[in-house]
C-alpha positions as a Markdown table, in Angstrom:
| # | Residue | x | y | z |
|---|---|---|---|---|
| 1 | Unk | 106.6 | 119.9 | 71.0 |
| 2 | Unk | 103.5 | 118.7 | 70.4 |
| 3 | Unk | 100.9 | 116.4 | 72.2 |
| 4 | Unk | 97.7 | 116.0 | 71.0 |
| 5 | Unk | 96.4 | 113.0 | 71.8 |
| 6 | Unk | 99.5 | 113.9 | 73.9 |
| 7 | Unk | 101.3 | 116.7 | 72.8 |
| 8 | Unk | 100.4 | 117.5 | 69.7 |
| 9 | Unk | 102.7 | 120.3 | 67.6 |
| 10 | Unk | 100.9 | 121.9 | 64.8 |
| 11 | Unk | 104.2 | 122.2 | 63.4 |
| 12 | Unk | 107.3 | 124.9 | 63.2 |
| 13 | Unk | 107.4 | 127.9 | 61.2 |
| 14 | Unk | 111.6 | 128.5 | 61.3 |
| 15 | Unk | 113.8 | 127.1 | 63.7 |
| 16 | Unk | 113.2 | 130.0 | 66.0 |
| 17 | Unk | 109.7 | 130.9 | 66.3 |
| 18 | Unk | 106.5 | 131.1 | 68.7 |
| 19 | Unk | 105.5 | 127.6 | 69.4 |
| 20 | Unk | 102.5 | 125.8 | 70.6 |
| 21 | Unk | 100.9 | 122.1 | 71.4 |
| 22 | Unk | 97.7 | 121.0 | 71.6 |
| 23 | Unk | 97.5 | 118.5 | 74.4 |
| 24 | Unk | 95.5 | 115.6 | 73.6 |
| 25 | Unk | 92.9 | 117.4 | 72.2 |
| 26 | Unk | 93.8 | 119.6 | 75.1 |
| 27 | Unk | 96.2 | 122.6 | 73.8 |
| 28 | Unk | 98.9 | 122.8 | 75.8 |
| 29 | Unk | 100.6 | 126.1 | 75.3 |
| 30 | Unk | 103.7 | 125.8 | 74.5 |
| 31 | Unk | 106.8 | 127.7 | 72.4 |
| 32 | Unk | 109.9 | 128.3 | 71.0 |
| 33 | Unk | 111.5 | 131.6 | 71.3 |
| 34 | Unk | 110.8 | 133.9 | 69.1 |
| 35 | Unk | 113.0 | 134.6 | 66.7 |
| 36 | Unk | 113.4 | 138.7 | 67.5 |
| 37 | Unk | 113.6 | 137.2 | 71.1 |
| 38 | Unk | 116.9 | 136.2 | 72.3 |
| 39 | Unk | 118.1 | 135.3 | 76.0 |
| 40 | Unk | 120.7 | 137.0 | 77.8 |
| 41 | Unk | 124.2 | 134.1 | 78.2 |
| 42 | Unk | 123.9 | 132.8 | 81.9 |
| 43 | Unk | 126.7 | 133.6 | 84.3 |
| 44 | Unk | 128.7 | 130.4 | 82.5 |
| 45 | Unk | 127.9 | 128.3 | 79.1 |
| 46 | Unk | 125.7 | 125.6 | 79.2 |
| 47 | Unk | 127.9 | 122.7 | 79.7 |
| 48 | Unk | 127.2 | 118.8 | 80.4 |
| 49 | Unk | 129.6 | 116.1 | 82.2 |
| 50 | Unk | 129.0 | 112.4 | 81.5 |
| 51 | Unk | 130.5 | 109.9 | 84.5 |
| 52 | Unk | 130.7 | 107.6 | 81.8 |
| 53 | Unk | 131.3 | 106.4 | 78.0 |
| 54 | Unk | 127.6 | 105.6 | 77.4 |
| 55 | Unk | 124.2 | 106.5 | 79.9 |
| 56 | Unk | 121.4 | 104.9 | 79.3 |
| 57 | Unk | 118.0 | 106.1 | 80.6 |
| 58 | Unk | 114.6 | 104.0 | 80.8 |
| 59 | Unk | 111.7 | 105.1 | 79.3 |
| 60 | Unk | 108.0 | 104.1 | 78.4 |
| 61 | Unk | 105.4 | 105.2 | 75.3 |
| 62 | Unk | 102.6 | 107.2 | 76.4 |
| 63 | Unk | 100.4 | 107.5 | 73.1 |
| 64 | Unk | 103.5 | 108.6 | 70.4 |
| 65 | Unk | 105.6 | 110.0 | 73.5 |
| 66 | Unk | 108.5 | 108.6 | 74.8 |
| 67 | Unk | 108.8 | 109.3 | 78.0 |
| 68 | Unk | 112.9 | 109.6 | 79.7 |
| 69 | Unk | 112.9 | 108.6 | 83.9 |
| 70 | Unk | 115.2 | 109.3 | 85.9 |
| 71 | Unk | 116.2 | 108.7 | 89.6 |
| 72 | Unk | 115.6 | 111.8 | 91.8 |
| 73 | Unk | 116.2 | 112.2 | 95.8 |
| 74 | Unk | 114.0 | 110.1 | 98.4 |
| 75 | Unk | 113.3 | 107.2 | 96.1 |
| 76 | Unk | 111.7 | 110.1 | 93.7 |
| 77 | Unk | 111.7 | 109.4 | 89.9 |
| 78 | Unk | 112.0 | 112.3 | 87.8 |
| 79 | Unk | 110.2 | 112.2 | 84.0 |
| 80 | Unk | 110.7 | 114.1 | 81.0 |
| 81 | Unk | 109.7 | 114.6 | 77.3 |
| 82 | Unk | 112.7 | 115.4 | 75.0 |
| 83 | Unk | 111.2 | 117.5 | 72.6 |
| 84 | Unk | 113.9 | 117.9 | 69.4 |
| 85 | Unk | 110.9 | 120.5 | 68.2 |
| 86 | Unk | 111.7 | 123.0 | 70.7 |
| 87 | Unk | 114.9 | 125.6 | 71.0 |
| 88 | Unk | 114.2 | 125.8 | 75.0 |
| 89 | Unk | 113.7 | 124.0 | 78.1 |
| 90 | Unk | 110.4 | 124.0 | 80.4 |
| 91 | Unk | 111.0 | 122.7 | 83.7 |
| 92 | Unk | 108.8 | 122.3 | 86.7 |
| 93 | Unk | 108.6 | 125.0 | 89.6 |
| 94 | Unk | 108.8 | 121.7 | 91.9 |
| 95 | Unk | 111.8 | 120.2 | 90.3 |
| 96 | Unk | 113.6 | 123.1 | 89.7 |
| 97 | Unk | 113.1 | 124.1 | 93.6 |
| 98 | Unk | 115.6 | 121.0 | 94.3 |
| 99 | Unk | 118.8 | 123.3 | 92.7 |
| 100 | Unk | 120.4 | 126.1 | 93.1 |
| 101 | Unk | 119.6 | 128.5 | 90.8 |
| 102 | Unk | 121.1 | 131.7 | 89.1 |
| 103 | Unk | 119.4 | 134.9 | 89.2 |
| 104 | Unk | 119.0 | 135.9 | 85.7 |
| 105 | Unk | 119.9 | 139.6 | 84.6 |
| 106 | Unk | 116.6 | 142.2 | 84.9 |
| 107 | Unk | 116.5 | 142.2 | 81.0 |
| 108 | Unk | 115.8 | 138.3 | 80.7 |
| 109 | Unk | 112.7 | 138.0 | 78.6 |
| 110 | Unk | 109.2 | 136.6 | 80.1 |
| 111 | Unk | 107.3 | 134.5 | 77.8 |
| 112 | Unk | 104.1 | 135.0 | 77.6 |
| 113 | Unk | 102.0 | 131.9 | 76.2 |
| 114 | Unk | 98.0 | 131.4 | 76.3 |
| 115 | Unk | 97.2 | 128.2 | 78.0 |
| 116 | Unk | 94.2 | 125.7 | 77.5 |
| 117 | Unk | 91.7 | 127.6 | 79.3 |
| 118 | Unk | 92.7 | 130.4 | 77.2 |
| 119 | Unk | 94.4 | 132.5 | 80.2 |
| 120 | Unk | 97.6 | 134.5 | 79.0 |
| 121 | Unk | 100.3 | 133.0 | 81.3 |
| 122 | Unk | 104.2 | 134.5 | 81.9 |
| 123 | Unk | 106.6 | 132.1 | 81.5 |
| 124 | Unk | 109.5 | 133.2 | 84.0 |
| 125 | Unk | 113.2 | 132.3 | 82.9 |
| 126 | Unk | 115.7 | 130.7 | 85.6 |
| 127 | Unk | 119.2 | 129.0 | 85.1 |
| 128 | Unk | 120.2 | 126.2 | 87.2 |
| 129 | Unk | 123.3 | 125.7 | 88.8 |
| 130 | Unk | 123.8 | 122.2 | 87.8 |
| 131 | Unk | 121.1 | 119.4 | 87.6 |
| 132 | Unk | 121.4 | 115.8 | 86.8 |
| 133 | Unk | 119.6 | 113.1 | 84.9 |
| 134 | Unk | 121.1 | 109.8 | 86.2 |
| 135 | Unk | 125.0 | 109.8 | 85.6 |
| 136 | Unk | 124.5 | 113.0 | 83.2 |
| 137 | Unk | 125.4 | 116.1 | 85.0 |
| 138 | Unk | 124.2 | 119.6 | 82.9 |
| 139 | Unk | 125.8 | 122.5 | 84.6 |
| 140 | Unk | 124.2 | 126.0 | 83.9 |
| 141 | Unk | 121.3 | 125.6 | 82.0 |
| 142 | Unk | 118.7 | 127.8 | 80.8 |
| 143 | Unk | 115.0 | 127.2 | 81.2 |
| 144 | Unk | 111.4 | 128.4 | 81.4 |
| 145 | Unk | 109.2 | 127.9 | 84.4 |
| 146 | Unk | 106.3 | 125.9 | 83.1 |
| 147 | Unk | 103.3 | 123.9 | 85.2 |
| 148 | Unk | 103.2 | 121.0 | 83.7 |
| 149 | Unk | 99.8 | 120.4 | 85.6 |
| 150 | Unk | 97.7 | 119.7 | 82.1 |
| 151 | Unk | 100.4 | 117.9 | 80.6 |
| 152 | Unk | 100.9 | 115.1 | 83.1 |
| 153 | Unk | 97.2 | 115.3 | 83.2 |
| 154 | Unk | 96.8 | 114.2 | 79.4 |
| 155 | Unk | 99.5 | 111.8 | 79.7 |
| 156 | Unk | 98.2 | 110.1 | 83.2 |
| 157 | Unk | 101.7 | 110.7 | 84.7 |
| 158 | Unk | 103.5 | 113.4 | 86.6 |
| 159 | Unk | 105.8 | 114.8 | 84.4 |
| 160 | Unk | 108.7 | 117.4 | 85.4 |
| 161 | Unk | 109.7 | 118.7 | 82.2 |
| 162 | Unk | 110.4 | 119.1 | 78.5 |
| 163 | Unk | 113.7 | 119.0 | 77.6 |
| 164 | Unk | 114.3 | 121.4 | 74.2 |
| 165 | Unk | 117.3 | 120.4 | 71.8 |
| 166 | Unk | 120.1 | 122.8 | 72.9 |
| 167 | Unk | 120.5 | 121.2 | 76.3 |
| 168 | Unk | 122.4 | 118.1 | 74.3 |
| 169 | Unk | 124.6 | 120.4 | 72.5 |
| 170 | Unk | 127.6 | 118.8 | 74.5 |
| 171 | Unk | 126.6 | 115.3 | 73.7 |
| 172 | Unk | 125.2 | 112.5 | 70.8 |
| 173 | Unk | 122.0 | 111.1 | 72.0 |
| 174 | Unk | 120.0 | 108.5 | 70.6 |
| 175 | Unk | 115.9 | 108.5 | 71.2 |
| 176 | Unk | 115.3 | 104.6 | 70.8 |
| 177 | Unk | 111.6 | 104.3 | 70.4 |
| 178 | Unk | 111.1 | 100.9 | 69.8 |
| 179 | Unk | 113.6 | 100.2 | 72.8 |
| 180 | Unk | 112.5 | 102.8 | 74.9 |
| 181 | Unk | 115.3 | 104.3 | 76.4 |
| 182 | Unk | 117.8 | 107.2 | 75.8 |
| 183 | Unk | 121.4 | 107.5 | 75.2 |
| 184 | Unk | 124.0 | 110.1 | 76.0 |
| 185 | Unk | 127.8 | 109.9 | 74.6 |
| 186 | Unk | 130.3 | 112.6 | 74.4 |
| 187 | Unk | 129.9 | 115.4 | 72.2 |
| 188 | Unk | 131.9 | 115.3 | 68.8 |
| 189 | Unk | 132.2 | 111.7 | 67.9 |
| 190 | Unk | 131.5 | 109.9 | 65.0 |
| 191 | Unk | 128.2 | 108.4 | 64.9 |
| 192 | Unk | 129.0 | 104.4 | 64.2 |
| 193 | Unk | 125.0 | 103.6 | 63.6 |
| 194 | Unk | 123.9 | 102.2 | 60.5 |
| 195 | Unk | 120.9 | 103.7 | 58.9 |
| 196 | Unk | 120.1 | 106.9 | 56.8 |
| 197 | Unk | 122.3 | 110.1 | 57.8 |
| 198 | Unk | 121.3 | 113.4 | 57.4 |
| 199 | Unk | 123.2 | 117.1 | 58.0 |
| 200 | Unk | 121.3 | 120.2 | 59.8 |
| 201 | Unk | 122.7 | 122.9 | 60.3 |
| 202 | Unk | 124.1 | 123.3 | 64.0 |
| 203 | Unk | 124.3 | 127.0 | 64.5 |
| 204 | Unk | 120.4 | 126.2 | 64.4 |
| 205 | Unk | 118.6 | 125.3 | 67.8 |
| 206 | Unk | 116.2 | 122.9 | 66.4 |
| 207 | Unk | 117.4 | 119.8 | 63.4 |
| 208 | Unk | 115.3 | 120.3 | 60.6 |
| 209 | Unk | 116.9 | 117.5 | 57.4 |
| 210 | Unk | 115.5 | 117.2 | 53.7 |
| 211 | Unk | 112.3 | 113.9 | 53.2 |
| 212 | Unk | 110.9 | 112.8 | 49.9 |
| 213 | Unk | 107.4 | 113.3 | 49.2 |
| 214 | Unk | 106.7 | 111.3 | 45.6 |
| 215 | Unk | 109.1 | 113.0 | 44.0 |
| 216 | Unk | 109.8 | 116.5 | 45.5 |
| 217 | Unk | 112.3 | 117.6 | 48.3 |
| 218 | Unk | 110.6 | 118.8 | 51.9 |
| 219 | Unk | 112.8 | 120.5 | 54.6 |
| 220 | Unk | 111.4 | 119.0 | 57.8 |
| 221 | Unk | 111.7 | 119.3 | 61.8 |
| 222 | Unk | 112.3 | 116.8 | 63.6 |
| 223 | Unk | 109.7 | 117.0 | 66.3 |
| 224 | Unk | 109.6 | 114.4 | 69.1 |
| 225 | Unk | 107.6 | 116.9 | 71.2 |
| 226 | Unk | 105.0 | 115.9 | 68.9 |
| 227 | Unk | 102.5 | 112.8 | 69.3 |
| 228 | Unk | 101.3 | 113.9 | 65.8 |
| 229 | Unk | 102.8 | 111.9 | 62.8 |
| 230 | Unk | 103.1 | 113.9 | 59.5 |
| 231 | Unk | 102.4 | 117.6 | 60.0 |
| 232 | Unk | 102.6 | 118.5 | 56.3 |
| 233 | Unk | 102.3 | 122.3 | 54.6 |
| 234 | Unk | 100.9 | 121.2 | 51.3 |
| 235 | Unk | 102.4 | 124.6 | 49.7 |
| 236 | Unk | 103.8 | 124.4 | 46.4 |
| 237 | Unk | 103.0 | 120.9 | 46.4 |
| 238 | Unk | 99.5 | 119.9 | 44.9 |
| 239 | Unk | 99.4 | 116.7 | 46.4 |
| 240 | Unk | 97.4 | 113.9 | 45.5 |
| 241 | Unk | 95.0 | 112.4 | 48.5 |
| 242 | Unk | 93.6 | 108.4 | 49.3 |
| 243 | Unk | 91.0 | 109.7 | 51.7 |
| 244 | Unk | 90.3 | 113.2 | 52.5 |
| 245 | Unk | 91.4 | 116.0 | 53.6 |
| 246 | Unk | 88.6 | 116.4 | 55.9 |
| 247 | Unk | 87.8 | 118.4 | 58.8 |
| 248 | Unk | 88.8 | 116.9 | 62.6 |
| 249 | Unk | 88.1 | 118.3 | 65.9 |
| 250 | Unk | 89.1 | 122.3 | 66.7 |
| 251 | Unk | 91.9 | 122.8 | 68.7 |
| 252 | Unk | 93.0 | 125.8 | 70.4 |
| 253 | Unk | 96.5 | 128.0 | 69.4 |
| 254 | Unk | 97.7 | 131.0 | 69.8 |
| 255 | Unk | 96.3 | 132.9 | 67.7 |
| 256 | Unk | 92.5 | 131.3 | 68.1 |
| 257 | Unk | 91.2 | 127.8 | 67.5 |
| 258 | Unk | 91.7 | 126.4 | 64.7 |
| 259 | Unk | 90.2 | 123.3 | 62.5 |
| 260 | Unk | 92.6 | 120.0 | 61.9 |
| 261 | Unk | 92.3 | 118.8 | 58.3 |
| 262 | Unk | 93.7 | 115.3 | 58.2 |
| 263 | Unk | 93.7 | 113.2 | 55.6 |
| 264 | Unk | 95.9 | 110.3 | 54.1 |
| 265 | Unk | 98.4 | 111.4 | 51.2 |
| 266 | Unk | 98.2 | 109.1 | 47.2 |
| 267 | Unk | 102.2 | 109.5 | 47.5 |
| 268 | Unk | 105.0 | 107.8 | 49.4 |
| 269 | Unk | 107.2 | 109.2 | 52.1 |
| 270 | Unk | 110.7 | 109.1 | 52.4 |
| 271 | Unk | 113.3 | 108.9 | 55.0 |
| 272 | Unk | 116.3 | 107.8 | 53.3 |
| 273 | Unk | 115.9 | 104.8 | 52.7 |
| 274 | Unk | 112.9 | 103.5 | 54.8 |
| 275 | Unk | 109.7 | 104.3 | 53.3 |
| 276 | Unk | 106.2 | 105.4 | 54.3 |
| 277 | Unk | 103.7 | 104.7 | 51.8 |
| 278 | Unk | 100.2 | 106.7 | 51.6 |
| 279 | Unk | 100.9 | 108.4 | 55.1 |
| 280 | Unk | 98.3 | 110.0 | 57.5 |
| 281 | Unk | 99.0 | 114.0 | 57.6 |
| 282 | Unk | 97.6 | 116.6 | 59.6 |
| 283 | Unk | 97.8 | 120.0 | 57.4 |
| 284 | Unk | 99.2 | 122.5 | 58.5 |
| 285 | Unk | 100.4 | 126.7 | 57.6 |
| 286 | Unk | 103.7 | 126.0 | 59.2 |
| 287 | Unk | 106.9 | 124.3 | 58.9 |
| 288 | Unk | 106.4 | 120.6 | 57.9 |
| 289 | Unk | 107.3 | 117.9 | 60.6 |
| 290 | Unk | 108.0 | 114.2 | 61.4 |
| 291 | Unk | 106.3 | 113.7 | 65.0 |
| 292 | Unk | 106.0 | 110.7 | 67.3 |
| 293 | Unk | 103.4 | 108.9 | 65.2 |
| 294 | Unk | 106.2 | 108.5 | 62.6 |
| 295 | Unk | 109.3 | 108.5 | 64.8 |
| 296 | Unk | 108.4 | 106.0 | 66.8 |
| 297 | Unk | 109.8 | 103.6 | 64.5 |
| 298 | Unk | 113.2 | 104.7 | 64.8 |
| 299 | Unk | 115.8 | 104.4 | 67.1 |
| 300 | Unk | 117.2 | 108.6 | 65.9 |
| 301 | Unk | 121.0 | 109.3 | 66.4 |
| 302 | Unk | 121.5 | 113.2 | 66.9 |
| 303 | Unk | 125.4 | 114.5 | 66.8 |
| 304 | Unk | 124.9 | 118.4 | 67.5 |
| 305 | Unk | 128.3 | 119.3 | 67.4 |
| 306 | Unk | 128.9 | 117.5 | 64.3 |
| 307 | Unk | 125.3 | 118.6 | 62.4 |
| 308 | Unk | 124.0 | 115.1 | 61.6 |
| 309 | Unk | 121.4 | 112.6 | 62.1 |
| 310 | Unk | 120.9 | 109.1 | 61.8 |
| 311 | Unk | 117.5 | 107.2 | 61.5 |
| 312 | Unk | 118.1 | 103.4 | 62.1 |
| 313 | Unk | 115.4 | 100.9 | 62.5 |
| 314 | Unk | 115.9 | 96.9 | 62.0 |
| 315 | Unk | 113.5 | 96.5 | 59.2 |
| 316 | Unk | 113.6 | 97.8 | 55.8 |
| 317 | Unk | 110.3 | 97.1 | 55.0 |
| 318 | Unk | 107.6 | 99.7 | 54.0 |
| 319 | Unk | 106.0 | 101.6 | 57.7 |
| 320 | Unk | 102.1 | 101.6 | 57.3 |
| 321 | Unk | 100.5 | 103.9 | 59.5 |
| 322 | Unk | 97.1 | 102.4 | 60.6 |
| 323 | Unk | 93.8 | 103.9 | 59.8 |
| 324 | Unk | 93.3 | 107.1 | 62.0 |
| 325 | Unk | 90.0 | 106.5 | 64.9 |
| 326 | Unk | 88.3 | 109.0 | 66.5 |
| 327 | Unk | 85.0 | 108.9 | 68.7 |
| 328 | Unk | 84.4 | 112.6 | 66.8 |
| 329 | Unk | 85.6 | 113.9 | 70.3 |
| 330 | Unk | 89.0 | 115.7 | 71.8 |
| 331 | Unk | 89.4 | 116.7 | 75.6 |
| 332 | Unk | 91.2 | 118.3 | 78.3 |
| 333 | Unk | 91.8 | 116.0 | 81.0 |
| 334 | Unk | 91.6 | 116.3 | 84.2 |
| 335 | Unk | 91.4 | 113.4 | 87.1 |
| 336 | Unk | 87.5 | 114.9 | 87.9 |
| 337 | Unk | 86.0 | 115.1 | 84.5 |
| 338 | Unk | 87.1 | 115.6 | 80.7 |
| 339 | Unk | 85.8 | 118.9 | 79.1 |
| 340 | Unk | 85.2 | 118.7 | 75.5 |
| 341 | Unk | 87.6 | 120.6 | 73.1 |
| 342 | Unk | 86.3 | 120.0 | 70.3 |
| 343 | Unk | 83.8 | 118.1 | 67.9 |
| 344 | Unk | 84.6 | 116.2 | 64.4 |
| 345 | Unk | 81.7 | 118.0 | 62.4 |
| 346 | Unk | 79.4 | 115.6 | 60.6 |
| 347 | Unk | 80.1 | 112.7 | 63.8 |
| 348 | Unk | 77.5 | 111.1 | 65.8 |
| 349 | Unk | 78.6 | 113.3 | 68.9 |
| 350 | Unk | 78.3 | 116.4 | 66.4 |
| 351 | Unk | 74.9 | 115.0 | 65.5 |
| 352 | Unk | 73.7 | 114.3 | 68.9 |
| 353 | Unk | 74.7 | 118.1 | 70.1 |
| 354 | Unk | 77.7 | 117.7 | 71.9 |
| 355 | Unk | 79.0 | 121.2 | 72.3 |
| 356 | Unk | 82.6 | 122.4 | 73.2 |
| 357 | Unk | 82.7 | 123.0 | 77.0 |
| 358 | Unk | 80.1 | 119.9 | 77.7 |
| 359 | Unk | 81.7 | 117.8 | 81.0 |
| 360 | Unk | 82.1 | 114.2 | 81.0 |
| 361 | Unk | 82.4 | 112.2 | 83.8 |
| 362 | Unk | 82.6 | 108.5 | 82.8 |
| 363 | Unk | 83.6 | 106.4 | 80.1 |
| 364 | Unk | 81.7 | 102.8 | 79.8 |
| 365 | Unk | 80.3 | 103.1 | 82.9 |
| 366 | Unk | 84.1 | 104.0 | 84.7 |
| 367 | Unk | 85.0 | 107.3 | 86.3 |
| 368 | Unk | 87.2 | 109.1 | 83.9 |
| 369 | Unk | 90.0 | 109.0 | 86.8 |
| 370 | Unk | 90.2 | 105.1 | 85.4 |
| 371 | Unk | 91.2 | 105.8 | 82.0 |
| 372 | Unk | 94.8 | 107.0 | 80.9 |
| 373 | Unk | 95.9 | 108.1 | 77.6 |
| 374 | Unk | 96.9 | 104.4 | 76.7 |
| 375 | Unk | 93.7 | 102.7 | 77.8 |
| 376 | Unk | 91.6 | 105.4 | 76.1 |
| 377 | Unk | 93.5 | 104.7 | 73.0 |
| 378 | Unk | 93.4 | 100.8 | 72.9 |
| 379 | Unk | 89.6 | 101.6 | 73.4 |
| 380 | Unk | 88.9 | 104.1 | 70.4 |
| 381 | Unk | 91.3 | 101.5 | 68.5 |
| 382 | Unk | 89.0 | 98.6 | 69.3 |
| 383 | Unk | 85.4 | 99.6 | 69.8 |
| 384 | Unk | 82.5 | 100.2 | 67.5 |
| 385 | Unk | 81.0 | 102.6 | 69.6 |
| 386 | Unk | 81.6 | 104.3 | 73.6 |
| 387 | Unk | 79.1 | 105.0 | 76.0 |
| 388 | Unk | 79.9 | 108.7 | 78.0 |
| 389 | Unk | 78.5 | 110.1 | 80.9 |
| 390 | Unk | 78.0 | 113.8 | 80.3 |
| 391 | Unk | 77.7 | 116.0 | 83.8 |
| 392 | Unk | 74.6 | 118.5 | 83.5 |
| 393 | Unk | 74.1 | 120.3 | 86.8 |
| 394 | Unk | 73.9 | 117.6 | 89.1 |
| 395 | Unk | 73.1 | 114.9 | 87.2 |
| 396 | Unk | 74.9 | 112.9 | 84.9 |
| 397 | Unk | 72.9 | 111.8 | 81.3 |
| 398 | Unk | 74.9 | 108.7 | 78.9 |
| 399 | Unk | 75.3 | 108.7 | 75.0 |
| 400 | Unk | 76.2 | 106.4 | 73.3 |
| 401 | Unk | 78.8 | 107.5 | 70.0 |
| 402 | Unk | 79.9 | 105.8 | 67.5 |
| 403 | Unk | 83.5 | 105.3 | 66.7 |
| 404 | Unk | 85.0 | 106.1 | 63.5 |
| 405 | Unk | 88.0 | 105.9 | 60.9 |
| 406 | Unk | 88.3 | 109.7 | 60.9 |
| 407 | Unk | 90.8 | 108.8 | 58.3 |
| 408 | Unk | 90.1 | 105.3 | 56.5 |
């Protein structure tokens, strides 16, 4: 999962790996199991009942996420990222408190993950009885205990959890970005959508399928946890660039922060049969993927039982991903203030001194509490330059940055 900007996944190593997202700018700490680490069977296999044919669930974009509701008790709606990135499933301490849960056996790994302040946090393991999201009842399912404090933060939302791939198993779903909405069917049939098909392989918890880069083969995840759009390990590959690479803000992992490179690739992308010329990447050391920035076109037909995947959208015409703005500035947001995470080097908030840590408390004039992910963004994508109110002590100072195609 990934969300930078919203989640954003610096991509997967294997399909079992430790696993991280940088939120916004903010890193979110996030996972997959590692692969030595494997969790005990619950009482009873995972299972899911569908009280119908076809469910359908709303949803909404927030940056490259789509965001699932669903209804919950007391008029309460319940949200959720589906994250095909990731081989487990966080849920919220406050939305798993509404069911029953299973004690898990002593042995039950703890996952230990560094979060954005850079505090090592345990991860405790729980499995739920049953829980349901609108007319889809999963019985017995195996999760992580994660705050999703920051996240919901970032995305200017309460969310209550981040569904991982395995917990479809039992059906074919379909995330429809440019509808907005999920679908759940019964496991094992036949997919009837026209597009490009791919095979994974399903004794594999996450779907990674072979792209087209120019003309070499790239095994890829498929990472909707990710608000990223082309997280690409250039290994083997000597590719040819349009505009960069070039440094962009740090962001926090694991292991340490780390500098993006972004850039925007000479050769064309491939999905089938729907291409992606000259497409904006974000390098990376790890396991190439396709996040929200790029499937967020698609309406993407998964069939775990069956090991396939079909990407469908209406057009066949070429996907041109837009220049890539940036005030030279990432955050972690909270409703009080932003702190800065990092700082494009060589930008006008690099050259003014903005440091990593600095507070800031408006934006144009507006308290930061004003300004959700999707305002922020329509702003970066339309302005020449932002005004921010930095908190020093007890007073607050304004700069004035310019805004910039970090990648033209």
């Amino acid at each position: 999962m990934n969300l930078a900007r919203a989640f954003h996944a610096p991509g997967r190593r294997n399909p079992h790996p430790a696993r991280l997202h940088a939120l916004g700018t903010v890193l979110l700490a996030l996972l997959l199991l590692a692969g030595c680490t494997t969790r005990p069977a619950g009482p009873k296999p995972e299972r899911t009942r569908l009280s119908s044919h076809l469910i359908t669930l709303p949803g909404e974009m927030i940056g490259n996420h789509l965001v699932i509701s669903a209804p919950g008790p007391r008029n309460r709606t319940w949200r959720f990222i589906v994250d095909t990135g990731s081989s487990v499933t966080l849920l919220s301490p406050d939305f798993a408190s509404q069911f029953a849960s299973i004690p898990d056996a002593p042995q039950a790994p703890q996952i230990r993950v560094r979060s954005a302040s850079g505090e090592v946090t345990v991860l405790p393991s729980i499995t739920l009885r049953r829980f349901n999201l609108g007319d889809a009842r999963f019985d017995n399912v195996q999760a992580l205990l994660y705050d999703c404090a920051d996240l919901s933060a970032h995305l200017g939302m309460k969310i209550d959890g981040v569904l991982g791939f395995p917990l479809f198993h039992d059906t074919v779903f379909t995330l429809d970005f440019p509808r907005t909405r999920l679908l759940i069917s019964p496991a094992g049939e036949p997919s009837l959508t026209p597009g490009s098909t791919f095979t994974f392989n399903p004794t594999t918890k996450v779907p990674l399928i072979p792209v087209q880069l120019g003309d070499r083969t790239l095994l890829t995840l498929i990472d909707s946890g990710s608000d990223g759009s082309f997280n690409f390990n250039p290994i083997g590959f000597s590719p040819q660039f349009a505009a960069g690479p070039r440094p962009g803000a740090a962001v926090s992992t694991l292991t340490g922060d780390r500098l993006q490179e972004v850039g925007r690739l000479e050769e064309t992308l491939r999905i089938g049969t729907y291409a992606l010329p000259r497409p904006v990447v974000d390098l990376t050391d790890q396991l190439s993927s396709l996040g929200g920035g790029v499937l967020r076109h698609f309406a993407i037909t998964f069939n775990p039982a069956r090991g396939n995947v079909t990407f469908h959208r209406e057009s066949t015409a070429p996907i041109i991903m837009p220049p890539k703005r940036s005030a030279g500035l990432s955050f972690n947001r909270s409703p009080a203030y932003w702190r800065v995470a990092g700082v494009v080097p060589g930008s006008s908030a690099d050259a003014i001194g903005i440091q990593r840590g600095d507070l800031i408390t408006r934006i144009n004039g507006e308290l930061v509490e004003k300004w959700n992910l999707v305002r922020y963004e329509t702003l970066l994508r339309n302005s020449t330059e932002i005004e921010f109110s930095f908190l020093n002590g007890r007073t607050e100072t304004t700069a004035i940055i310019a805004v910039f195609d970090l990648v033209p």
